[in-house]
MARMI-154112 format. One record per atom (N, C-alpha, C): residue number from 1; x, y, z; atom name. Coordinates in steps of 0.2 Angstrom, whole numbers. Layout:
N
+-----+-------+-------+-------+-------+
: num :  east : north :    up : atome :
+-----+-------+-------+-------+-------+
: NUM :     X :     Y :     Z :    CA :
...
+-----+-------+-------+-------+-------+
//
This chain:
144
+-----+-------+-------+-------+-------+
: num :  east : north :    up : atome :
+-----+-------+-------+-------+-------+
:   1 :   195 :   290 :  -762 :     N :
:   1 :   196 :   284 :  -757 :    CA :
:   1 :   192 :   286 :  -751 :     C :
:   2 :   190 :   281 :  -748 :     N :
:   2 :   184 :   281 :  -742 :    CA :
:   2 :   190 :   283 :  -738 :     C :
:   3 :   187 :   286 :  -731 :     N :
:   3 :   190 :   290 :  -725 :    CA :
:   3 :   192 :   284 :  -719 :     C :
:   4 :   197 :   281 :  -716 :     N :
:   4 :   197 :   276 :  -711 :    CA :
:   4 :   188 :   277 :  -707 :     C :
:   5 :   188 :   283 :  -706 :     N :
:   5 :   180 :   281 :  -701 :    CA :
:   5 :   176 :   278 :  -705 :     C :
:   6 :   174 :   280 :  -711 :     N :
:   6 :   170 :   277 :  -717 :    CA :
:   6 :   169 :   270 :  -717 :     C :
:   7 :   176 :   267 :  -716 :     N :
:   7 :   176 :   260 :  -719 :    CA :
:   7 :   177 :   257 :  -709 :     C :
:   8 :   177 :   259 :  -704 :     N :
:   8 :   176 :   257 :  -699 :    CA :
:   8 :   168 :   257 :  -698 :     C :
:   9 :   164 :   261 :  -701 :     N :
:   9 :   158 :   261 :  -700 :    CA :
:   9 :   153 :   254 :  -703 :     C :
:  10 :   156 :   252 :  -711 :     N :
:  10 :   154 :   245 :  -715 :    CA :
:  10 :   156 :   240 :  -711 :     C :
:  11 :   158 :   241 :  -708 :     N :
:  11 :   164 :   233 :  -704 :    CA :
:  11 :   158 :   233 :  -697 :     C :
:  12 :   158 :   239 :  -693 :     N :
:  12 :   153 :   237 :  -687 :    CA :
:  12 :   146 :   237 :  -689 :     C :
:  13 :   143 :   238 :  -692 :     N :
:  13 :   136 :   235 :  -693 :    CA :
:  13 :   134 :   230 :  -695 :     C :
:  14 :   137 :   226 :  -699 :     N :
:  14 :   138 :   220 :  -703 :    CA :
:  14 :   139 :   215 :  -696 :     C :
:  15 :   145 :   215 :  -694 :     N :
:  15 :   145 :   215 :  -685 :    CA :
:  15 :   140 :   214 :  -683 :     C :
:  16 :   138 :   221 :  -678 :     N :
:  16 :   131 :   223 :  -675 :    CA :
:  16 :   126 :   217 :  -678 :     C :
:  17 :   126 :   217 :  -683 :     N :
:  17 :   120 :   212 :  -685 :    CA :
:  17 :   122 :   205 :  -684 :     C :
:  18 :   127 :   204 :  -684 :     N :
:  18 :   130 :   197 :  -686 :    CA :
:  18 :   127 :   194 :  -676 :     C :
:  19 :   132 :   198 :  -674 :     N :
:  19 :   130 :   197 :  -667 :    CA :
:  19 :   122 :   198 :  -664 :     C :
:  20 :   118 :   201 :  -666 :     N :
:  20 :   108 :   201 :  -664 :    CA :
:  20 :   107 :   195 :  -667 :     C :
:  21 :   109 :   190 :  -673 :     N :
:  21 :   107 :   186 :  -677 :    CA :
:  21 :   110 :   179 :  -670 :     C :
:  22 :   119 :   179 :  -668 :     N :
:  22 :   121 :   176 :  -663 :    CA :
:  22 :   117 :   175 :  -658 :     C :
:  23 :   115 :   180 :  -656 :     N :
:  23 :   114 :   180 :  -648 :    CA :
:  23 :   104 :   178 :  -649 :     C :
:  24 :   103 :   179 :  -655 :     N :
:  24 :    95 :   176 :  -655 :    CA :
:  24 :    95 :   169 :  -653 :     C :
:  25 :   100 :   166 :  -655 :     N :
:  25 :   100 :   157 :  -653 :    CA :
:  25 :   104 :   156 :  -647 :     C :
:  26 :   102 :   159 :  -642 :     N :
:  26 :   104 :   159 :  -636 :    CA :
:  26 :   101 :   151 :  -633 :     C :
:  27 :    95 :   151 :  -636 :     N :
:  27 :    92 :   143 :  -632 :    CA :
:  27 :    98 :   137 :  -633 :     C :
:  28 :   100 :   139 :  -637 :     N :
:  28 :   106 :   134 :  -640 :    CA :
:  28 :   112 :   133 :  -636 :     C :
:  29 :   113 :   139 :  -634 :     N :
:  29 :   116 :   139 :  -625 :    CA :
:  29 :   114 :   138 :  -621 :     C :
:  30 :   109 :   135 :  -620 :     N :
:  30 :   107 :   134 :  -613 :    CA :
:  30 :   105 :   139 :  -608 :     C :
:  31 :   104 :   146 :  -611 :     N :
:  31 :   101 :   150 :  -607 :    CA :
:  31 :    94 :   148 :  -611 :     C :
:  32 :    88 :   149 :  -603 :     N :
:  32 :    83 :   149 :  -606 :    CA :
:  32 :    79 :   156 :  -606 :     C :
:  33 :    74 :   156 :  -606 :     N :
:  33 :    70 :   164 :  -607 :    CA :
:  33 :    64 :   163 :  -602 :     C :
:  34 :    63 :   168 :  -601 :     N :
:  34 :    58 :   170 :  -595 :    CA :
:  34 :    50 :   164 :  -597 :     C :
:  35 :    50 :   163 :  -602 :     N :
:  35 :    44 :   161 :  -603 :    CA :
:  35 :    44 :   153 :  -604 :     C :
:  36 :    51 :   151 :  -603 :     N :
:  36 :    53 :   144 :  -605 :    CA :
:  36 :    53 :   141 :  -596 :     C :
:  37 :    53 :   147 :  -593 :     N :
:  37 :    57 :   146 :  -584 :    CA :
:  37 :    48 :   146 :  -583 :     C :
:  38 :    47 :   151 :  -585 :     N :
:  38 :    38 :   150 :  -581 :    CA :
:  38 :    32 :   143 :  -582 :     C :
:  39 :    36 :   144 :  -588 :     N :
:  39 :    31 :   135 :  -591 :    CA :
:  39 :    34 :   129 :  -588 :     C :
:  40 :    40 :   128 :  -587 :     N :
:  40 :    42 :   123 :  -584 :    CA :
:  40 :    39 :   124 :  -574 :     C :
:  41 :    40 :   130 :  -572 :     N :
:  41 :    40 :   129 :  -566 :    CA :
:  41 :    30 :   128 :  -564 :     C :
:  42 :    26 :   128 :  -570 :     N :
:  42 :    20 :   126 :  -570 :    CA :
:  42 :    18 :   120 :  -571 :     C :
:  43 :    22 :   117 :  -575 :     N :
:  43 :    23 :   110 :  -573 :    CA :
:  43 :    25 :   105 :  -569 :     C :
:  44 :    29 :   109 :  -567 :     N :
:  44 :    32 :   106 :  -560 :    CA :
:  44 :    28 :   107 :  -555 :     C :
:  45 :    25 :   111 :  -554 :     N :
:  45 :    18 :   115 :  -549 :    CA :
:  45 :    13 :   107 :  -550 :     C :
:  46 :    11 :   107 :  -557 :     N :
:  46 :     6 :   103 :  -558 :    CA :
:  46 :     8 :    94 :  -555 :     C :
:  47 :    13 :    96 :  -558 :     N :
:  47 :    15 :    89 :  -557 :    CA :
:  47 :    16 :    86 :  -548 :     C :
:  48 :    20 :    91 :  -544 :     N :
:  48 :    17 :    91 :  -538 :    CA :
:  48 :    10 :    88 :  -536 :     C :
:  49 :     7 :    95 :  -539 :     N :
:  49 :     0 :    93 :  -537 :    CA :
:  49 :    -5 :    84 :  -539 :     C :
:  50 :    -3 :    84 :  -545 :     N :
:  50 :    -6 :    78 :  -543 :    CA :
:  50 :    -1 :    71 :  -540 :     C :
:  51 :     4 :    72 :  -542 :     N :
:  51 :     7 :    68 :  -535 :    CA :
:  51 :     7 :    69 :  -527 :     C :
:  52 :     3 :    74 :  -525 :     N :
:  52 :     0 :    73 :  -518 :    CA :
:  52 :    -8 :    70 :  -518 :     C :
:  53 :   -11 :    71 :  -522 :     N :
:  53 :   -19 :    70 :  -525 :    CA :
:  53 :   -18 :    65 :  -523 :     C :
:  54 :   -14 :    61 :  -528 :     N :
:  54 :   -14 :    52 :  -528 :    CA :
:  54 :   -11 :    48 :  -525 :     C :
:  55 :    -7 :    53 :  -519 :     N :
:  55 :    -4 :    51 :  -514 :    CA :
:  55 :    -9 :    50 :  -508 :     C :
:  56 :   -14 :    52 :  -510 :     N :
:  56 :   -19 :    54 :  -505 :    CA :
:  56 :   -17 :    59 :  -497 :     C :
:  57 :   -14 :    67 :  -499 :     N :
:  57 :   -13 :    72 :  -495 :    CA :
:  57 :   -16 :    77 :  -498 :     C :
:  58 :   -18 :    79 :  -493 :     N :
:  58 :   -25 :    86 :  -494 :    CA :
:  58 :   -20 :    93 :  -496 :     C :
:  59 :   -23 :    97 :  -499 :     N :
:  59 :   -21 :   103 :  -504 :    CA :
:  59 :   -16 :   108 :  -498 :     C :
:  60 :   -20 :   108 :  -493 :     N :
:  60 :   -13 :   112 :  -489 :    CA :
:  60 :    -7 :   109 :  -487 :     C :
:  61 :    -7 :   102 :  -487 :     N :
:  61 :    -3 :   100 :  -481 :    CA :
:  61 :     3 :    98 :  -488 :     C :
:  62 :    -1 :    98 :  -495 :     N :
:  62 :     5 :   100 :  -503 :    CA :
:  62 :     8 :   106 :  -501 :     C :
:  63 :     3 :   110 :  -500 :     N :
:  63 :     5 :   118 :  -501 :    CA :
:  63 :    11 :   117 :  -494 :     C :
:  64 :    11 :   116 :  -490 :     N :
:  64 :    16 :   118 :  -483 :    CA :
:  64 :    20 :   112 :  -484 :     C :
:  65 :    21 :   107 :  -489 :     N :
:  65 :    27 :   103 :  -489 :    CA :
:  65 :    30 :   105 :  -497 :     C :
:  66 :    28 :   111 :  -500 :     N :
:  66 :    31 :   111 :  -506 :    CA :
:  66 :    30 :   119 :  -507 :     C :
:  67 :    32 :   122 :  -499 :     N :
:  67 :    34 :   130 :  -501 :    CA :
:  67 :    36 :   133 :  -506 :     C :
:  68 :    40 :   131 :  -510 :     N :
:  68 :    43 :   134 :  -516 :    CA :
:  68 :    40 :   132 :  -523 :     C :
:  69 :    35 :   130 :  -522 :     N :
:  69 :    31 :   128 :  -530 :    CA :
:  69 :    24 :   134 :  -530 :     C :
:  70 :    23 :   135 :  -536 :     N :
:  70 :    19 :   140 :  -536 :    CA :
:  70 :    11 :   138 :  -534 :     C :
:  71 :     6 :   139 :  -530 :     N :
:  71 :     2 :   137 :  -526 :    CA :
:  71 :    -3 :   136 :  -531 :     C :
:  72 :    -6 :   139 :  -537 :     N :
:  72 :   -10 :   141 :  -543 :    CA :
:  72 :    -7 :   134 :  -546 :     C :
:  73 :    -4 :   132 :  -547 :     N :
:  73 :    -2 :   127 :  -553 :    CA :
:  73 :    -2 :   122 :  -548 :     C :
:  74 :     2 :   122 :  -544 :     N :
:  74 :     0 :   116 :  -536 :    CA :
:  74 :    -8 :   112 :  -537 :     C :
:  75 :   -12 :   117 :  -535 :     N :
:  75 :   -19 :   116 :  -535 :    CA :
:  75 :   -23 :   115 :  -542 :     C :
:  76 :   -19 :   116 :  -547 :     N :
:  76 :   -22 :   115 :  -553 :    CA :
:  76 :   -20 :   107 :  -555 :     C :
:  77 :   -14 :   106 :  -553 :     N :
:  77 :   -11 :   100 :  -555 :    CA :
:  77 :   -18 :    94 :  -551 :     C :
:  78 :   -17 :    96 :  -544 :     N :
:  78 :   -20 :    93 :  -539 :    CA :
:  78 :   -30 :    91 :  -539 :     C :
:  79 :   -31 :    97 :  -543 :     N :
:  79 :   -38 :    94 :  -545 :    CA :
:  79 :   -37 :    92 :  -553 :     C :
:  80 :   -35 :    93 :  -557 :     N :
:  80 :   -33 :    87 :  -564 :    CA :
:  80 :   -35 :    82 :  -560 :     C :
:  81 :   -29 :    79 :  -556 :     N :
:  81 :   -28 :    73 :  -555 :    CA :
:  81 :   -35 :    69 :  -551 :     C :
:  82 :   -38 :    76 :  -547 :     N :
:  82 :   -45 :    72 :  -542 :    CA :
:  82 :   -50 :    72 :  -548 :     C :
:  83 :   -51 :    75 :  -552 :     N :
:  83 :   -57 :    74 :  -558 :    CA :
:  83 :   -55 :    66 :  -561 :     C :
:  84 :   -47 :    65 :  -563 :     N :
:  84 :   -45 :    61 :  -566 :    CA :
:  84 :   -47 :    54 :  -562 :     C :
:  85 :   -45 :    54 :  -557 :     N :
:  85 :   -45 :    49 :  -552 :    CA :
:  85 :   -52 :    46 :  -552 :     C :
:  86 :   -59 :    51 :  -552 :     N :
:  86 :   -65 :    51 :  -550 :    CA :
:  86 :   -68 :    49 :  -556 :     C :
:  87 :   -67 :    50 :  -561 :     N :
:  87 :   -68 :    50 :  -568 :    CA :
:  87 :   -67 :    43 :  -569 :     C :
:  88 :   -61 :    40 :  -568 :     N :
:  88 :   -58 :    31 :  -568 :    CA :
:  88 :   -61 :    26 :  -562 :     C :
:  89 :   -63 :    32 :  -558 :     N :
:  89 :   -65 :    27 :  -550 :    CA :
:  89 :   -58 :    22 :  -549 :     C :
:  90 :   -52 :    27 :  -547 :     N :
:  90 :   -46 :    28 :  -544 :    CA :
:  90 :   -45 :    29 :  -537 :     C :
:  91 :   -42 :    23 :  -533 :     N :
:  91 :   -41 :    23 :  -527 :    CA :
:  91 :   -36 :    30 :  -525 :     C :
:  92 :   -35 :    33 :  -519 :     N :
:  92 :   -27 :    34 :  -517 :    CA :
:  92 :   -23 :    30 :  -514 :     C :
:  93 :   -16 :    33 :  -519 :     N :
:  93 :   -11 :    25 :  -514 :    CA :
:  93 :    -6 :    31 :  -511 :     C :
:  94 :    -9 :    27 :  -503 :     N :
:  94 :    -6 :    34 :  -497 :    CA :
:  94 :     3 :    30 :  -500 :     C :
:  95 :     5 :    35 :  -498 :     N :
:  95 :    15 :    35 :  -497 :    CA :
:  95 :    19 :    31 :  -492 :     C :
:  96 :    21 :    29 :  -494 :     N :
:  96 :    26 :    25 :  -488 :    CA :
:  96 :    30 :    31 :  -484 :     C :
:  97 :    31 :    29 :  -480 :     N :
:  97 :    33 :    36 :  -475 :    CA :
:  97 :    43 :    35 :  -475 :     C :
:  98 :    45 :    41 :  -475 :     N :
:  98 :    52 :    40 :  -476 :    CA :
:  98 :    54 :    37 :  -470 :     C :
:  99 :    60 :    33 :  -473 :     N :
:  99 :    61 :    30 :  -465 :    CA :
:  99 :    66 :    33 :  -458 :     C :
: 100 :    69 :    40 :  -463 :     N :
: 100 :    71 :    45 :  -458 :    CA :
: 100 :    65 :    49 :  -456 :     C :
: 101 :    60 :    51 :  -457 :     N :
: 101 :    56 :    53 :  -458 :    CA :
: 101 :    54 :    52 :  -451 :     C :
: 102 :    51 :    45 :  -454 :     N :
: 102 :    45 :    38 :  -448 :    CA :
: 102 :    51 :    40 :  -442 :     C :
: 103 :    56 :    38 :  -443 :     N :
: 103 :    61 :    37 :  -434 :    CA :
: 103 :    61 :    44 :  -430 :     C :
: 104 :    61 :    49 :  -433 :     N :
: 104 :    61 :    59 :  -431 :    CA :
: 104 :    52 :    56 :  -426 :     C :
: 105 :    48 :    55 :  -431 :     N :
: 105 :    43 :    58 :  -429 :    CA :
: 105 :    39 :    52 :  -422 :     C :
: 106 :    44 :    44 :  -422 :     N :
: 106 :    43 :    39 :  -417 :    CA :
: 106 :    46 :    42 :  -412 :     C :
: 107 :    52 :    47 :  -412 :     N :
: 107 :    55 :    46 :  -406 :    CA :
: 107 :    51 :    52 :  -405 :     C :
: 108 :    50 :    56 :  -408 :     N :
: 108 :    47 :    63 :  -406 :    CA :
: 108 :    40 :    60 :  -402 :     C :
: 109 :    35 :    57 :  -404 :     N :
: 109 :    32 :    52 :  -402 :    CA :
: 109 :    33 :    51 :  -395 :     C :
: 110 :    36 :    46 :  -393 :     N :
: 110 :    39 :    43 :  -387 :    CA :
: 110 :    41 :    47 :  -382 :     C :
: 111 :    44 :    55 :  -383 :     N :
: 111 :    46 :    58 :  -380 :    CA :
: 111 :    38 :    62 :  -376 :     C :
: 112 :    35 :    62 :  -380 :     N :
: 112 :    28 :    64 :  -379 :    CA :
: 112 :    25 :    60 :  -375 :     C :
: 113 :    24 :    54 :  -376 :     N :
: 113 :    21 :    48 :  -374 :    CA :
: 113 :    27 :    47 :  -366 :     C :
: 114 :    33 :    50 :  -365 :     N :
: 114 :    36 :    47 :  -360 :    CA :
: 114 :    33 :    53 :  -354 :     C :
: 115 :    31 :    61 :  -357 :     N :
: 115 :    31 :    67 :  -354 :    CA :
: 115 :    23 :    64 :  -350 :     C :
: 116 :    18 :    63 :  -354 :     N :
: 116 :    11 :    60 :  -354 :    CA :
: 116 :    14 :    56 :  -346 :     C :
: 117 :    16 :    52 :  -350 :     N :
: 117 :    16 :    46 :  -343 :    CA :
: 117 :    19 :    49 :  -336 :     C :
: 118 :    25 :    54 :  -338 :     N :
: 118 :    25 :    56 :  -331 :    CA :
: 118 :    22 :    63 :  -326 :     C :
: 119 :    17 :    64 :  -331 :     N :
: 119 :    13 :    70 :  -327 :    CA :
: 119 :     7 :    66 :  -326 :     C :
: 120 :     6 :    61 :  -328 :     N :
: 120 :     0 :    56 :  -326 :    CA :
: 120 :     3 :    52 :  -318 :     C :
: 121 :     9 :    49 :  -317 :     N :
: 121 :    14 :    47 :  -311 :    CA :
: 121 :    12 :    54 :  -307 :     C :
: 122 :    13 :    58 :  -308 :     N :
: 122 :    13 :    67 :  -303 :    CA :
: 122 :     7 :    69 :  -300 :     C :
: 123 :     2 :    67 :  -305 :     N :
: 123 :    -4 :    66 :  -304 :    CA :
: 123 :    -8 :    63 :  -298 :     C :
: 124 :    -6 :    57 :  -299 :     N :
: 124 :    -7 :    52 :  -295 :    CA :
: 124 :    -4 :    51 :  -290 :     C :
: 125 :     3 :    55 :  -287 :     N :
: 125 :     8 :    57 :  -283 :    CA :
: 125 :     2 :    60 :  -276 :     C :
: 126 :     3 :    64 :  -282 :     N :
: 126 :    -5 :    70 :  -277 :    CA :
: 126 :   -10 :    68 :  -274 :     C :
: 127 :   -12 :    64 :  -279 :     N :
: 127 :   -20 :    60 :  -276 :    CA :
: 127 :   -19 :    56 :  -272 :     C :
: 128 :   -12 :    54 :  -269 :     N :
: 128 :   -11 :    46 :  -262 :    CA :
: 128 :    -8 :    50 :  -258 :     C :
: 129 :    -7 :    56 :  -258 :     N :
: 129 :    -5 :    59 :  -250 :    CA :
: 129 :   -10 :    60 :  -246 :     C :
: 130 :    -9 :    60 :  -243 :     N :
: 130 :   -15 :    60 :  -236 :    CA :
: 130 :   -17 :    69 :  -233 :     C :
: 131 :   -23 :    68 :  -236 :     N :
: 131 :   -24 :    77 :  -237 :    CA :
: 131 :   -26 :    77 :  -228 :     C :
: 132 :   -32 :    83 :  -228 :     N :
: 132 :   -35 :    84 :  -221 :    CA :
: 132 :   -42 :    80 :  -220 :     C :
: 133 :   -42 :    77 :  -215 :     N :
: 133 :   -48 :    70 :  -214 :    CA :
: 133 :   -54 :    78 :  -216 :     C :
: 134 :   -57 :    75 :  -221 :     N :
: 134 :   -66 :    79 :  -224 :    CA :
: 134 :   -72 :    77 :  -217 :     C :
: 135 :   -78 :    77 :  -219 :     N :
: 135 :   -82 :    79 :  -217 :    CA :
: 135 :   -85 :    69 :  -211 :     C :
: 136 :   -83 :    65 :  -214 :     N :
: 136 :   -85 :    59 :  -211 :    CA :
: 136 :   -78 :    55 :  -208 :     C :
: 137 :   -72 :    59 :  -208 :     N :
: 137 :   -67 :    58 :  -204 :    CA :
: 137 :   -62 :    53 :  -207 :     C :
: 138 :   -63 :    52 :  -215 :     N :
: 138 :   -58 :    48 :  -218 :    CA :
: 138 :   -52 :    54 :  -222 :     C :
: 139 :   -46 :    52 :  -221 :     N :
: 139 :   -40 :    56 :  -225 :    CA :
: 139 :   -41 :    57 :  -232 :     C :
: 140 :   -39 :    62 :  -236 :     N :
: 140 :   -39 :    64 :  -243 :    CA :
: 140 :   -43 :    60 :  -247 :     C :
: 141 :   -39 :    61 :  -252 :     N :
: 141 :   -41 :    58 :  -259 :    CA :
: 141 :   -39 :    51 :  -258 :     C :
: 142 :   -42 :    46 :  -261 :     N :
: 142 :   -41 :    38 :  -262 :    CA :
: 142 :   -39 :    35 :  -267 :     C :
: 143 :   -40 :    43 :  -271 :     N :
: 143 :   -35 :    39 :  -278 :    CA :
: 143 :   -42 :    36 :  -285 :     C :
: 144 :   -49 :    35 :  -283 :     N :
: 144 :   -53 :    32 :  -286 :    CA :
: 144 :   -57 :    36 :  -288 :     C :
+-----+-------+-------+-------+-------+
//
């Protein structure tokens, strides 16, 4: 009669293999694999890229609005698309600008355009005070 270890041995490798067999269909779960994650995120690079192409936004201003996609697949997507486009005699159709987007960058704007205005006001502050009469006896700046 086989020894309990003996017969504990035939039980775990049949096992062991049962399991290496299980766990090989891992995609079936949902986990994916290194090479399934790199394909996909080069697609996604690509596809980036030619959605800015065709967007008409030049290859850096892709790369600094889409830090986390891979720069390599960015720019391969990006010329696919300029060959494709050129090839068809394909316009770019620029982007609608987001409308939280457009309001940030208006008021930001304004805030600029109001600072402009008032250092041009201080400016001009300066030039209508009445300096020391010059060389023919008239007071400062006249402002013209």
């Amino acid at each position: 009669m086989p020894t309990p270890h003996a017969i504990t041995r035939f039980v775990r490798l049949p096992l062991a293999l049962a399991a290496c067999l299980w766990l090989a269909g891992c995609d079936q779960l949902g986990i994916e694999s290194a090479s399934a994650v790199a394909a996909k995120r080069e697609a996604e690079g690509k596809a980036t890229g030619a959605g800015c192409r065709h967007a008409a936004r030049s290859i850096e201003e892709c790369y600094r609005e889409n830090r986390r996609a891979e720069k390599a697949a960015v720019f391969a997507g990006w010329r696919e698309m300029e060959d494709y486009m050129r090839e068809n005699k394909l316009e770019a159709v620029p982007a609608r600008p987001d409308p939280v987007t457009a309001k940030a960058d208006a008021a930001e704007g304004d805030a600029v355009a109001d600072a402009a205005e008032g250092a041009e006001a201080a400016e001009a502050g300066k030039s209508a005070k009445p300096g020391k009469p010059g060389k023919d006896g008239t007071a400062g700046k006249t402002g013209s």
